[in-house]
C-alpha positions as a Markdown table, in Angstrom:
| # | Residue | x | y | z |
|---|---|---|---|---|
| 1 | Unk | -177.4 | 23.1 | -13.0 |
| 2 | Unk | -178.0 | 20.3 | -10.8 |
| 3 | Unk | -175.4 | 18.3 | -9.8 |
| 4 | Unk | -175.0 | 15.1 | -7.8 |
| 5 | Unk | -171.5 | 14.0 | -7.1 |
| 6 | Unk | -170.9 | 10.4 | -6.5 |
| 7 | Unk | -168.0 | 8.0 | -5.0 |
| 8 | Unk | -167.7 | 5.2 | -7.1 |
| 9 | Unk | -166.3 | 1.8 | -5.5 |
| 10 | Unk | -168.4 | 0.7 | -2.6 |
| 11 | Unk | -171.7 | 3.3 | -3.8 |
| 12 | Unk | -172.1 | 2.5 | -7.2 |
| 13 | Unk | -170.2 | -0.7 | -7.5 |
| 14 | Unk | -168.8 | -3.7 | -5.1 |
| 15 | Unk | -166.0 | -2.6 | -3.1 |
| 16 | Unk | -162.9 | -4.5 | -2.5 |
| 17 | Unk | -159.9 | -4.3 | -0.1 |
| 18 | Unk | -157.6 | -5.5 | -3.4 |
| 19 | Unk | -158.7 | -2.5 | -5.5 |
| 20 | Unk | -161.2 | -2.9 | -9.0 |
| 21 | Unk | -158.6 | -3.5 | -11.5 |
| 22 | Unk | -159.9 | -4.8 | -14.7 |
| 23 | Unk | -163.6 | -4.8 | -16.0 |
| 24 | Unk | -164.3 | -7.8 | -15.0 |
| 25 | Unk | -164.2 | -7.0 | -11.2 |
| 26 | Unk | -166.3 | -4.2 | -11.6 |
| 27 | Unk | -169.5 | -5.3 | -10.6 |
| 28 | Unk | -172.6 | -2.6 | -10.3 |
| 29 | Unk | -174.1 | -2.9 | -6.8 |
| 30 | Unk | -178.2 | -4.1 | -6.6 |
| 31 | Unk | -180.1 | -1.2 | -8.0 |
| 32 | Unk | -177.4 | 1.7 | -8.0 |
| 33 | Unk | -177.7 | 1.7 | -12.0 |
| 34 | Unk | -181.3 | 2.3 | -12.6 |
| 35 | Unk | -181.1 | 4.8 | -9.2 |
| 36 | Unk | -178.6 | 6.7 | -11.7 |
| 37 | Unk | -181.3 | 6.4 | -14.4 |
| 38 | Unk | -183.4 | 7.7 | -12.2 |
| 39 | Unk | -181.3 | 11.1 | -11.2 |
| 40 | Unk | -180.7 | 11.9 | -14.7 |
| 41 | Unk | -184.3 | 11.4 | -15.9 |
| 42 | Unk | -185.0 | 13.9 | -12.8 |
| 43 | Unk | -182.6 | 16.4 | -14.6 |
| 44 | Unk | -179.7 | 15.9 | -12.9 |
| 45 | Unk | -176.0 | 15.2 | -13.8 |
| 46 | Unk | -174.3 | 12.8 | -12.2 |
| 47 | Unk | -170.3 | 12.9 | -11.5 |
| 48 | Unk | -168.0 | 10.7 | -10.1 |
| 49 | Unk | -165.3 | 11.7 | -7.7 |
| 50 | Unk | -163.3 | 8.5 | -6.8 |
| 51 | Unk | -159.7 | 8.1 | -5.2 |
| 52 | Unk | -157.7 | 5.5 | -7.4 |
| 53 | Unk | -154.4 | 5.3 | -5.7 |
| 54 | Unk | -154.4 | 1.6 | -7.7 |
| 55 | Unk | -152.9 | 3.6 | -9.9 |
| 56 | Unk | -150.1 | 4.9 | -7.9 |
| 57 | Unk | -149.5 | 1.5 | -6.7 |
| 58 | Unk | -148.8 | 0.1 | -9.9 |
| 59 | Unk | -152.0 | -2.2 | -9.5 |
| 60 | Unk | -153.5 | -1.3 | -13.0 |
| 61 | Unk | -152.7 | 1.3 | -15.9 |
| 62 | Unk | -154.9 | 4.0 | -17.3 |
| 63 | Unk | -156.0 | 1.8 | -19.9 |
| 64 | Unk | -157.2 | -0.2 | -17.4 |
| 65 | Unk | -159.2 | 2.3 | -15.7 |
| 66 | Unk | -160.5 | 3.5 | -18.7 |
| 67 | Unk | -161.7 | -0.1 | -19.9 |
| 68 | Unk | -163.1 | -0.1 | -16.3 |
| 69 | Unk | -165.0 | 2.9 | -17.1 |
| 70 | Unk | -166.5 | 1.9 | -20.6 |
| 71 | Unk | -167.8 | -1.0 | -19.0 |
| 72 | Unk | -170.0 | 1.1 | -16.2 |
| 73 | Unk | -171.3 | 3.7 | -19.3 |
| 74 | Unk | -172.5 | 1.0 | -21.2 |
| 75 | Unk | -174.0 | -0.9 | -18.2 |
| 76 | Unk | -175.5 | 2.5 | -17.3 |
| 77 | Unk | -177.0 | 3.3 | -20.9 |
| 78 | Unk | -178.0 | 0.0 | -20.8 |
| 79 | Unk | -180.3 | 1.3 | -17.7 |
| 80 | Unk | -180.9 | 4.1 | -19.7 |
| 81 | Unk | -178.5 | 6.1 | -17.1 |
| 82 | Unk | -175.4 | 8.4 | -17.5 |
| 83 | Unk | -172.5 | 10.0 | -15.7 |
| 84 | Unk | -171.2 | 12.9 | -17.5 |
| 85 | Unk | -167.8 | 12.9 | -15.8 |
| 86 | Unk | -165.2 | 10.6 | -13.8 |
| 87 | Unk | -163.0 | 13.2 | -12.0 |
| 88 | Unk | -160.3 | 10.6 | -10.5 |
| 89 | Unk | -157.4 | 10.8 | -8.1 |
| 90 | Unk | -154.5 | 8.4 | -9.0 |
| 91 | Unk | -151.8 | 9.3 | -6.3 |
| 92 | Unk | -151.4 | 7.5 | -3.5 |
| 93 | Unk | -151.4 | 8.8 | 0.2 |
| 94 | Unk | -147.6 | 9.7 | 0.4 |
| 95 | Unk | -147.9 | 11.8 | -2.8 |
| 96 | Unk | -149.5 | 14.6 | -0.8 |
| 97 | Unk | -151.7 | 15.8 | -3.0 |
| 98 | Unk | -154.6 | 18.3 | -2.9 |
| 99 | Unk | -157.2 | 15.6 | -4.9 |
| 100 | Unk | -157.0 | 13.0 | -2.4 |
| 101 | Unk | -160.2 | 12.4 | -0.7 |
| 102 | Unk | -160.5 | 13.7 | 2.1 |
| 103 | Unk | -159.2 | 16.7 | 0.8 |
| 104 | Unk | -161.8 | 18.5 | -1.5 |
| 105 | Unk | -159.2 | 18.9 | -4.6 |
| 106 | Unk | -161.4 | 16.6 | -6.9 |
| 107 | Unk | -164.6 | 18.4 | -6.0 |
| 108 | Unk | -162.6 | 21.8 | -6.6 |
| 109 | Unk | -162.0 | 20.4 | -10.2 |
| 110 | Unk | -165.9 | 19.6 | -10.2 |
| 111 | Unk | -166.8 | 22.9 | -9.7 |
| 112 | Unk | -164.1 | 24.9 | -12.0 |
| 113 | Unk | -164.9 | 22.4 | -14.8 |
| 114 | Unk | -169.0 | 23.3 | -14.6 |
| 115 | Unk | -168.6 | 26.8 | -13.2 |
| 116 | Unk | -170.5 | 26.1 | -10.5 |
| 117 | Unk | -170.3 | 27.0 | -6.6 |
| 118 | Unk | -170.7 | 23.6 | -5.0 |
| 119 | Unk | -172.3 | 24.7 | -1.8 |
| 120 | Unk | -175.4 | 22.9 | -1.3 |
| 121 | Unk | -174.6 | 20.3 | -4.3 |
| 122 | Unk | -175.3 | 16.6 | -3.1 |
| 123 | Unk | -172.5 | 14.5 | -2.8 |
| 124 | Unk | -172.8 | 10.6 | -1.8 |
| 125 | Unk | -170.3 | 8.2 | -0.2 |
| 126 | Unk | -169.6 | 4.8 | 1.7 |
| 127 | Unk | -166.5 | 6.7 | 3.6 |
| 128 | Unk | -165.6 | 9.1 | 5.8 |
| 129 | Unk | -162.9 | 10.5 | 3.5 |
| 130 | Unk | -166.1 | 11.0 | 0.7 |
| 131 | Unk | -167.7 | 13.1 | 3.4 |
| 132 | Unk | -164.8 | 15.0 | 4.5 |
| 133 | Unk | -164.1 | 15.9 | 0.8 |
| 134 | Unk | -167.3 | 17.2 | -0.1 |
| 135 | Unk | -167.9 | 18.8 | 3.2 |
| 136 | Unk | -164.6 | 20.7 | 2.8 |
| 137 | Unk | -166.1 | 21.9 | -0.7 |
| 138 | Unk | -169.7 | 23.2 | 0.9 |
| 139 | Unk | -172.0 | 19.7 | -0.1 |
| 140 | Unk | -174.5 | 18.5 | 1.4 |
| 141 | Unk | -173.3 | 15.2 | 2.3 |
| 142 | Unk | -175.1 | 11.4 | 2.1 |
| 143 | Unk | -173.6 | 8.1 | 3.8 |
| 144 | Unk | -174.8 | 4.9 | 1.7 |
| 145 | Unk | -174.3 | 1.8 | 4.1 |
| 146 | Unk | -172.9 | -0.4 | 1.1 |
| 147 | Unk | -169.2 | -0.8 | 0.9 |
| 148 | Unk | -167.4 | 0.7 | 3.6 |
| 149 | Unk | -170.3 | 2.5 | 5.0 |
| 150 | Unk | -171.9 | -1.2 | 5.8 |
| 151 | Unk | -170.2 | -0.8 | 9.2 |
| 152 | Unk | -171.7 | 2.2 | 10.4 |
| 153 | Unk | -175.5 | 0.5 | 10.1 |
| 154 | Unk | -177.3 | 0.6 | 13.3 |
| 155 | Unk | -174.4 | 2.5 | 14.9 |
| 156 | Unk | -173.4 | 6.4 | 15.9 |
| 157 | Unk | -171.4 | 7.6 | 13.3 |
| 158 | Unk | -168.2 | 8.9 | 14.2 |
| 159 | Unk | -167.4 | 12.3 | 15.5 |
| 160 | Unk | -164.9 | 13.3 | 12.5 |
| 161 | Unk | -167.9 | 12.7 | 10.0 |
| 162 | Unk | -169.4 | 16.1 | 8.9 |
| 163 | Unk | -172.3 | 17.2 | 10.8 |
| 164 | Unk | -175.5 | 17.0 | 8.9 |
| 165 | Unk | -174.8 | 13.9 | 7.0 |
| 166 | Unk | -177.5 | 11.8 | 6.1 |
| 167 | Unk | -177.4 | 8.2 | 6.1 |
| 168 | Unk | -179.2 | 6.1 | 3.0 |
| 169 | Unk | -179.3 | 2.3 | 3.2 |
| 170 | Unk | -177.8 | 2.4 | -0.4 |
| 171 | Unk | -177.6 | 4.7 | -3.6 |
| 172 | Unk | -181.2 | 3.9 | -4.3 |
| 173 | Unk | -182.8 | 5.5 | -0.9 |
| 174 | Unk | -180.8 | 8.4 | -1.3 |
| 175 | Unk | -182.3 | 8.9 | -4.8 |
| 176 | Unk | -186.2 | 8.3 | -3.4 |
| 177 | Unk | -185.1 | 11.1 | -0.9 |
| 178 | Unk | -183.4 | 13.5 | -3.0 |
| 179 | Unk | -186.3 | 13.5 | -5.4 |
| 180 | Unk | -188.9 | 13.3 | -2.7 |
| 181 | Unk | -187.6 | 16.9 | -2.0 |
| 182 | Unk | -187.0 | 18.1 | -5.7 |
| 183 | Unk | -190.0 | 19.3 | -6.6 |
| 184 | Unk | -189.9 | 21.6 | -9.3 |
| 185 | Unk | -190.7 | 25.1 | -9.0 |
| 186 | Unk | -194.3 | 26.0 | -10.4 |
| 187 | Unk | -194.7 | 29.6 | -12.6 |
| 188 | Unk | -197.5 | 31.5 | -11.2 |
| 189 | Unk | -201.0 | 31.4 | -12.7 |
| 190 | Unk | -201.4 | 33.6 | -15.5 |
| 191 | Unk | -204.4 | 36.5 | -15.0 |
């Protein structure tokens, strides 16, 4: 099974330092939908691992996140795009959880709930704490420069980000690489 794992606000949609907390401020960044089209069509499932400590804060309820959500599905079908899963953390730092990006609980749950080892498994995000996560879990991990990544453009990224990481200018790039690379496997000729 091929899996790519995604951060949501700031990769897939706009970012914002007051937290997406109704439907309405959930607005799909240029091109990321039809670049998730584009994955599945490829044969890949797409998940989303996203910290929503908005939750913890009292910002917004479940119901709210979940109204959130049935707005990007039906903007991604509309694409004719998917995400199988939303694997979500709703504590906030203090809480000391294990699903807190950058710890690599949600990617843990990723993994148990497709029975797959992750090593190797793409995983793209506009943080630090998105890399640190999936590194911990043994992904291969992508920096978009939308959202929070924005700042690292034209600059060294820092040395706590996980060696290897690949930089993207947004969720589209990384899709014309990652399928650049996925060619299938041919069967040998029959004699």
């Amino acid at each position: 099974m091929k899996i790519v794992i995604l951060d949501r606000d700031g990769t897939i949609n706009e970012d914002s330092d007051e937290f997406v907390k109704s439907p309405e401020e959930w607005v799909p960044l240029p091109g990321a939908l039809d670049a998730i089209a584009k994955l599945n069509h490829a044969g890949w499932h797409v998940v989303i691992a996203s910290n929503q400590s908005g939750l913890g804060r009292g910002l917004f309820d479940v119901a709210s996140l979940n109204a959130i959500h049935t707005k990007m599905h039906k903007a991604l079908a509309a694409a004719g795009g998917r995400v199988d899963a939303v694997f979500y953390c709703p504590h906030v730092p203090e809480d000391g959880c294990r699903c807190r990006k950058p710890l690599p609980g949600l990617f843990e749950q990723i993994g148990e709930r497709y029975g797959i080892e992750l090593k190797g498994m793409p995983t793209v995000g506009d943080s630090l704490r998105d890399l640190q996560a999936g590194a911990a879990a043994g992904c291969d991990t992508h920096l978009v420069l939308t959202g929070k990544g924005a700042q690292y453009r034209g600059q060294v990224l820092p040395q706590d980000c996980p060696p290897e990481t690949q930089v993207h200018e947004d969720l589209a790039a990384f899709v014309t690489v990652l399928l650049s690379r996925d060619v299938p496997i041919k069967s040998p000729p029959s004699p």
